[in-house]
C-alpha positions as CSV (number, residue, x, y, z in Angstrom):
1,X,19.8,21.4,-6.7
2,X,23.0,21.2,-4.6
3,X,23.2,25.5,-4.3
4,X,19.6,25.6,-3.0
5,X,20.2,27.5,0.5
6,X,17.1,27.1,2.8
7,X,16.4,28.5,6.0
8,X,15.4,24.8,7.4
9,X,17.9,23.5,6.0
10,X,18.1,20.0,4.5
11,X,16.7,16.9,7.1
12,X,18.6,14.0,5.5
13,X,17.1,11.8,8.1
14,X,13.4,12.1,6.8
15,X,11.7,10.6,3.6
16,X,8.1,12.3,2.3
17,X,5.7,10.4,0.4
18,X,2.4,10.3,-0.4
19,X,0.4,7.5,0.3
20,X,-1.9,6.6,-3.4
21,X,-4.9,5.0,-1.5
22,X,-5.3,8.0,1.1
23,X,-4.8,10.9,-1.5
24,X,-7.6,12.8,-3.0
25,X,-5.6,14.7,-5.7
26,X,-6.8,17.7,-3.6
27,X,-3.7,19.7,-4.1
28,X,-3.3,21.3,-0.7
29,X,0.3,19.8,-0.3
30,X,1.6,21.6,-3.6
31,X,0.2,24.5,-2.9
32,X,2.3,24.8,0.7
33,X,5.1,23.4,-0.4
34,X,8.3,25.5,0.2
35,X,10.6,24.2,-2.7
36,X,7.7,23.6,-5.1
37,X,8.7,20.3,-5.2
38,X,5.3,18.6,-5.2
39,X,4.3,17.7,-8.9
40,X,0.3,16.2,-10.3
41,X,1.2,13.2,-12.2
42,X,-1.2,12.5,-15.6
43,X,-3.5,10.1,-13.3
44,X,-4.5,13.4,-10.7
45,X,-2.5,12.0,-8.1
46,X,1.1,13.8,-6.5
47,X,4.7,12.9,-5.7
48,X,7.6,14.1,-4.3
49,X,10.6,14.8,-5.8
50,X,13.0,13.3,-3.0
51,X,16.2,15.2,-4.4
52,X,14.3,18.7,-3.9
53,X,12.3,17.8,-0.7
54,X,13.9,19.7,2.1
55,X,11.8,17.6,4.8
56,X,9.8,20.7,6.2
57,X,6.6,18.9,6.8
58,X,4.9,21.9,4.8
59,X,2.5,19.1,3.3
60,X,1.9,16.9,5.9
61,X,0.7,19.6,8.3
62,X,-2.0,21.3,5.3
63,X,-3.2,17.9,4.2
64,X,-6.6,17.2,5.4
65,X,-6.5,13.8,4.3
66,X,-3.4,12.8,6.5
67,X,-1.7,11.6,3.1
68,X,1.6,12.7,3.6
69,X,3.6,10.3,5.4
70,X,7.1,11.3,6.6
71,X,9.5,8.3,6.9
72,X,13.3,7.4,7.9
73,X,15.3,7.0,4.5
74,X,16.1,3.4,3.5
75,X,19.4,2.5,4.6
């Protein structure tokens, strides 16, 4: 993943998850995910693969659900 060249480039300070409780397996944040990076596990639910998320914000703004949560990395 390190040769992936993105017009947003990548925003090391941010960290997107998706909160289990508030997600409805809807799969609106996939869908508008830039870097297809957004993956259904077996129990319907999503997750982010951190390595591949650029930070964009793609899924938090087309959630309806406010699942997506965007967060400053652990240090």
């Amino acid at each position: 993943m390190d040769g992936i060249v993105h017009p947003f480039g990548k925003k090391k300070h941010d960290r997107v998850e998706i909160d289990p409780i508030t997600c409805l397996g809807c799969g609106y944040c996939s869908i508008f995910c830039v870097m297809h990076c957004i993956h259904q596990r077996e129990d319907g639910l999503y997750e982010i693969d951190q390595e591949a998320c650029i930070g964009c914000r793609s899924c938090r703004v087309n959630c309806y659900f406010d699942a997506v949560r965007v967060t400053p990395p652990e240090r």
